[in-house]
N, C-alpha and C positions, 0 to 999 in steps of 0.2 A: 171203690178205690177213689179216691183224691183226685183234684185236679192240677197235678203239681207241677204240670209243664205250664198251669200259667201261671207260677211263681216266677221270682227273678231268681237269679241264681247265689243273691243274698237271704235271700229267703229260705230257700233250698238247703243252702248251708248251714243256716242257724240252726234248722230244724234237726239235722242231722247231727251237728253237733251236742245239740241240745238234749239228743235223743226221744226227740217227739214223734220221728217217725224213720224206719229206717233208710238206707240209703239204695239198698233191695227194693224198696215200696217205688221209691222215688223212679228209678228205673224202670221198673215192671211200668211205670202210669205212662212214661215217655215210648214205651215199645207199645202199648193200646194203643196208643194217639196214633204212632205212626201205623199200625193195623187198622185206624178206624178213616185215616184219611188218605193216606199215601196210591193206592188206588185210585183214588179219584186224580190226586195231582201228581204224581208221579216226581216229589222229590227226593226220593232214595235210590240209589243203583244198587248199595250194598246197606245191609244194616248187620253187625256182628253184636249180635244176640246175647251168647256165651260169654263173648267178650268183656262187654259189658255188664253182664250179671255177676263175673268173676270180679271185678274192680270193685263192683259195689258190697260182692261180699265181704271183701279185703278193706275199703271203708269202714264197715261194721265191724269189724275185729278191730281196727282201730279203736273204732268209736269205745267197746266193750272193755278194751284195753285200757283208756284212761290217756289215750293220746291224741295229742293236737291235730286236727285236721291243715 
């Protein structure tokens, strides 16, 4: 998996748009991160998981779509 939390979020977006990688991938790397450090520093109280997965599916259906992010 990429490491696509340390893009900008112009970057993020081209990609998406672009269809270079999905907006699902991009997600999924930003929920690792937060599983691979958050423990340690404790800046999450909640993280909505589903949530988040659900939005980026609905990204990609755009994306698939042929419309404008």
């Amino acid at each position: 998996m990429s490491d696509w939390f340390k893009k900008t979020a112009f970057e993020i977006q081209e990609a998406v748009a672009g269809g270079s990688v999905s907006a699902r991938t991009v997600v999924e790397s930003f929920l690792a991160r937060i599983d691979d450090v958050d423990g340690k520093v404790g800046a999450y109280t909640q993280v909505w998981r589903d949530d988040a997965l659900a939005q980026a599916d609905a990204v990609d259906a755009k994306v698939a779509a042929g419309k404008p992010l």
